[in-house]
C-alpha positions in Angstrom: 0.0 0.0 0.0 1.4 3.5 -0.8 0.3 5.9 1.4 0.2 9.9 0.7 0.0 12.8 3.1 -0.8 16.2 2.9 -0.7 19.6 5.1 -0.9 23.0 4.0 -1.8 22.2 0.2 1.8 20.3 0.5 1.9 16.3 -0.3 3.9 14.4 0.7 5.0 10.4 0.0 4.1 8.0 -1.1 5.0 5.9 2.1 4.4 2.3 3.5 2.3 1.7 6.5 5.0 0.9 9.1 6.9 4.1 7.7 3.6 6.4 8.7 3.5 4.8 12.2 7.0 5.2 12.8 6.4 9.1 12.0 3.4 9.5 13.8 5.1 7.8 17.2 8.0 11.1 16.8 5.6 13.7 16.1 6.7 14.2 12.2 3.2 13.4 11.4 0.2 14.6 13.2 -3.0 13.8 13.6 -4.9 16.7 11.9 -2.6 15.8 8.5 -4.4 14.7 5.9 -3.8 10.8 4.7 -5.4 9.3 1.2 -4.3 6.0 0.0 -5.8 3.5 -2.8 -9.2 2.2 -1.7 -10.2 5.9 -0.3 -12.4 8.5 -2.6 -11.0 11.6 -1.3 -8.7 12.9 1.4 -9.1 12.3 4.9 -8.2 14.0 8.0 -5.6 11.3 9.8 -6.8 11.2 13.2 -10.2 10.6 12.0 -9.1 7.1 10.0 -6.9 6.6 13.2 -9.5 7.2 15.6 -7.1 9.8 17.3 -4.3 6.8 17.8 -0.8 7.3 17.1 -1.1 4.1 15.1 -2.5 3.4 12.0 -4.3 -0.1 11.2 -6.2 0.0 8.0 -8.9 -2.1 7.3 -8.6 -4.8 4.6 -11.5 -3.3 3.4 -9.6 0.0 2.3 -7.0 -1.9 0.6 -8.9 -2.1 -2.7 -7.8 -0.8 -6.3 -10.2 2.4 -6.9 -9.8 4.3 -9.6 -8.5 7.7 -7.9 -6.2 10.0 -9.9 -4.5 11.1 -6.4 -3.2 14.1 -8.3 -6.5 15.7 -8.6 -7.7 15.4 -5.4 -6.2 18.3 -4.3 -5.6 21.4 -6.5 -2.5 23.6 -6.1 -0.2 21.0 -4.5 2.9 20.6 -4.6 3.7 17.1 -5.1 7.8 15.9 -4.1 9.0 11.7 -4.4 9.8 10.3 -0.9 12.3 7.1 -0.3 10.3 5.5 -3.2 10.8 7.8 -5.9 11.9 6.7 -9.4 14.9 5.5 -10.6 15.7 8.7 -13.0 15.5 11.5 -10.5 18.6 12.2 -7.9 18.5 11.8 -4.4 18.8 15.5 -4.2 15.4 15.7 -5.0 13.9 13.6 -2.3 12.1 15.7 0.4 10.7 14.4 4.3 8.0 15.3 5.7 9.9 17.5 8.1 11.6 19.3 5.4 8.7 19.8 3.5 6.3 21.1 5.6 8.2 21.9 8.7 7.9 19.7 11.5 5.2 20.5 14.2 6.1 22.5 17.3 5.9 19.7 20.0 3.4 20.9 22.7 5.6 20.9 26.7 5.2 18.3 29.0 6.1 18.1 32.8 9.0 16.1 31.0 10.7 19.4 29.9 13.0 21.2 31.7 14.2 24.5 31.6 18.0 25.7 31.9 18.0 29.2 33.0 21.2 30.0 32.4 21.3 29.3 29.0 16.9 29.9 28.7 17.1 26.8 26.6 14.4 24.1 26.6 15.7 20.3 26.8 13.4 18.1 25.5 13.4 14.5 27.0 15.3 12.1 25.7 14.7 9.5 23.3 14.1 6.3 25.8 11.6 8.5 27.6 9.7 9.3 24.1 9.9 5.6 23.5 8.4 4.4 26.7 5.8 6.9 25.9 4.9 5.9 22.5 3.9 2.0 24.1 1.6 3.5 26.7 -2.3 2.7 25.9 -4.3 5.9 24.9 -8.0 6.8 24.4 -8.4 9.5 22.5 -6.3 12.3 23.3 -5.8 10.8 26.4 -3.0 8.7 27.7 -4.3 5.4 30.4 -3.2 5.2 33.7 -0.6 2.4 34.4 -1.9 0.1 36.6 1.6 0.0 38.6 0.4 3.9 39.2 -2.9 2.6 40.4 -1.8 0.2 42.7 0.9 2.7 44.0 -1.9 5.5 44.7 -4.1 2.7 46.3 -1.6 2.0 48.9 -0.5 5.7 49.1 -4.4 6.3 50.9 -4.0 3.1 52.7 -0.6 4.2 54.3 -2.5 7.6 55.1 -5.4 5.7 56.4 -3.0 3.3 58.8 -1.3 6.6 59.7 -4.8 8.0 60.7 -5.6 5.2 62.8 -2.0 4.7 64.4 -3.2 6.2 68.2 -5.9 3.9 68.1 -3.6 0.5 66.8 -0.9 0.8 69.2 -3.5 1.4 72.1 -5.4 -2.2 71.0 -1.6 -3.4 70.9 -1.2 -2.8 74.5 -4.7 -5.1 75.2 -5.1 -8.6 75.7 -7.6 -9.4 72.7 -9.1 -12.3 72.3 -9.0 -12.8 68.4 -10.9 -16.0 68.6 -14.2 -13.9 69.5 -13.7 -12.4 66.2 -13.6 -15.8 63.9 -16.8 -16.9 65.0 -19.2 -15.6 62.3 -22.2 -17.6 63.1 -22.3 -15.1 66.6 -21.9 -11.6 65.2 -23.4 -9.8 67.9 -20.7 -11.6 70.3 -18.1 -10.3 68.7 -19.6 -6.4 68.3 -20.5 -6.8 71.6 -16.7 -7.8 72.5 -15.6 -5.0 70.6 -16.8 -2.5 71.9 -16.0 -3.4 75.2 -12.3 -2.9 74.1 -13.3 0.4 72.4 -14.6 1.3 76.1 -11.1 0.7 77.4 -9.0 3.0 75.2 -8.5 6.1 77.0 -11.4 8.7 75.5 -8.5 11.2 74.5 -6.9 8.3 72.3 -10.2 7.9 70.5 -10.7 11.8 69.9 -7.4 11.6 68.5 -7.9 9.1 66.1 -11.6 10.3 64.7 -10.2 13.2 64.2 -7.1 12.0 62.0 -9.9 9.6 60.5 -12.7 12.3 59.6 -10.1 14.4 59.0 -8.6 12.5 55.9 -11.7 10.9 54.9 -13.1 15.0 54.6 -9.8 16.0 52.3 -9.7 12.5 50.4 -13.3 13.7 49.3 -12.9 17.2 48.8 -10.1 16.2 46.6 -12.2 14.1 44.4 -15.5 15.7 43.9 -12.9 18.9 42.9 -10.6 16.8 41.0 -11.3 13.3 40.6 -8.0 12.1 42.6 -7.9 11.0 46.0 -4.6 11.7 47.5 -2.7 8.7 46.3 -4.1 9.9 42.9 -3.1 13.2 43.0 0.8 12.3 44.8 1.1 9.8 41.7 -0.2 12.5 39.1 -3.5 10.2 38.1 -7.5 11.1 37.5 -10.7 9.5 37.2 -12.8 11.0 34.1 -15.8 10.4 32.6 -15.6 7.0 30.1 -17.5 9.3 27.2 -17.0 13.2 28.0 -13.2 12.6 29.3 -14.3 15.3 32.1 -15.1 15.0 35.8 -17.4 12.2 36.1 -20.9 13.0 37.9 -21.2 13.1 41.5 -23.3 10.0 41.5 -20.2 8.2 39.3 -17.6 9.6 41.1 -19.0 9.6 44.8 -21.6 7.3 45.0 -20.4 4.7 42.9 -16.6 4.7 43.1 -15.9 6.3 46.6 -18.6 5.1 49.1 -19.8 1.8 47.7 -16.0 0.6 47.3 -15.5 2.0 51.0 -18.7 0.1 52.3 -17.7 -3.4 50.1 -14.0 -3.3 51.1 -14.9 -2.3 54.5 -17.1 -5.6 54.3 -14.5 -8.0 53.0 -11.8 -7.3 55.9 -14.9 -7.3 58.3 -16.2 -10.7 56.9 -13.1 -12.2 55.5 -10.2 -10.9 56.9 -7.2 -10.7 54.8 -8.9 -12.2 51.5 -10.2 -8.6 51.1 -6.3 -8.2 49.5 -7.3 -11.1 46.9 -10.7 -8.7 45.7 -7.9 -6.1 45.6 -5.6 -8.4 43.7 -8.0 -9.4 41.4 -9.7 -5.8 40.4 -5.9 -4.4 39.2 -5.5 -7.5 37.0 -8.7 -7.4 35.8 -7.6 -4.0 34.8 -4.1 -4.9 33.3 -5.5 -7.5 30.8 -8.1 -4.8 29.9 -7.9 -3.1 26.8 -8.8 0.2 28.3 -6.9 -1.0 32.0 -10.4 -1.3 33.4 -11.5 -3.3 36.7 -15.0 -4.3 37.4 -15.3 -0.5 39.8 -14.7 1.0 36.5 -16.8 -0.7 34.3 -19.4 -0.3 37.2 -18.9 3.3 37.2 -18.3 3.7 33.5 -15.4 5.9 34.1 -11.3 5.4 33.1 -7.9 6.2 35.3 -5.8 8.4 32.9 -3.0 10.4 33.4 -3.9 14.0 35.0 -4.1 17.3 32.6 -5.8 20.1 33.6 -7.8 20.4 30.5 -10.0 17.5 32.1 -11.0 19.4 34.4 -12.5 22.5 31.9 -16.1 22.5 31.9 
């Protein structure tokens, strides 16, 4: 298949298809460039044959001999051979795409630094731009790694252990009788048990601790009805967003389903089941890694994705 590209009234190619996705993974080629190839009637904007992926897959159904003078189909081009130009002209006269048309300004990412002593911008460097090019996008948006998810998950759990510290290491002091606990045919034994160890820690101890609690549990939430991150989220650089809109998800969505009702169920499982609550854990985040989209049965539930955090998500 020989592939043309356009931009500016400018063509450019022809080229094959691995050539195209090698120049669309460095940014020669952009989306909004215009691709036509045999089996298309007229030019097409690339990111809409792409569906806004850095990678281009066409259909077998496109790869069909149609009758297209590709000269025509744009007036007042200027048309230049590429790598598979004919025999009879020089090599002088072969032209890429970024000596054509220019190559596009690359927008800045939290990857950029700035050298004020020379007020020059370094770019990342190429491994960095590799490992970019692999990670799994929707849209214009790049998916959160589930490695990132898992790392924000135990970020809030830390914070929540932390909150609870004055009221562990007062229990740690206790005889307990943890065999009250596994008996799960006589519940209201063992919540009766419980709180008579609650009545034994020091009142000032349990102040303490519902107020590191209520405290966290008030920021964790003003954090994610304003931004869609918990803490964890936010520290690894993370968002929840809306699986259609890519904005904030509704409050329902983003409160209701995805903050309280995973509190109440994992609350629940290390009620009911002790550690085995981990294995729910376990087996949402690999749920999520074999996805195609890296999502876990909460997100499907909610109907909302994990990407990585841009403030544009958060425009109205």
């Amino acid at each position: 298949m020989q592939i043309y590209l356009a931009r500016n009234n400018v063509q450019a190619g022809p080229y094959t298809v691995d050539q195209l996705n090698i120049m669309l993974t460095s940014g020669e080629v952009v989306l909004d460039d215009l691709i036509w190839h045999d089996g298309m009637s007229s030019w097409q904007r690339l990111g809409d044959v792409t569906n806004n992926q850095l990678v281009y897959r066409p259909a077998p159904s496109t790869v069909t001999n149609t009758e297209v003078d590709n000269d025509s189909i744009i007036t007042n081009v200027t048309v230049f051979p590429e790598d598979n130009a004919k025999d009879d002209q020089s090599s002088a006269d072969k032209v890429s795409v970024d000596r054509l048309y220019g190559k596009p300004e690359r927008q800045k990412t939290a990857d950029d630094k700035f050298d004020m002593t020379t007020n020059r911008e370094h770019k990342p460097n190429a491994r960095v731009t590799l490992s970019k090019a692999h990670q799994k996008t929707v849209g214009n948006l790049v998916l959160a790694p589930v490695l990132l998810r898992v790392t924000a998950t135990l970020i809030n759990g830390a914070l929540y252990l932390m909150a609870i510290l004055p009221l562990v290491m007062a229990l740690g002091k206790m005889d307990i009788d943890y065999s009250k606990f596994q008996d799960i045919q006589n519940m209201d034994a063992a919540y009766q048990y419980s709180m008579t160890l609650m009545e034994s820690i020091p009142s000032s101890t349990l102040m303490m601790s519902q107020a590191f609690v209520f405290g966290l549990l008030a920021l964790q939430l003003l954090f994610i009805i304003l931004r869609g991150q918990s803490i964890g989220k936010l520290i690894t650089g993370i968002r929840v967003v809306d699986q259609t809109t890519h904005k904030l998800p509704s409050f329902t969505r983003l409160v209701g389903i995805r903050t309280l009702l995973l509190i109440i169920i994992y609350n629940l499982l290390f009620s009911y089941v002790n550690i085995f609550g981990f294995v729910v854990i376990a087996i949402n985040y690999i749920m999520a890694s074999r996805s195609p989209d890296n999502m876990g049965w909460h997100d499907k539930l909610a109907k909302t994705l994990v990407v990585r955090a841009d403030n544009s998500q958060l425009k109205k």
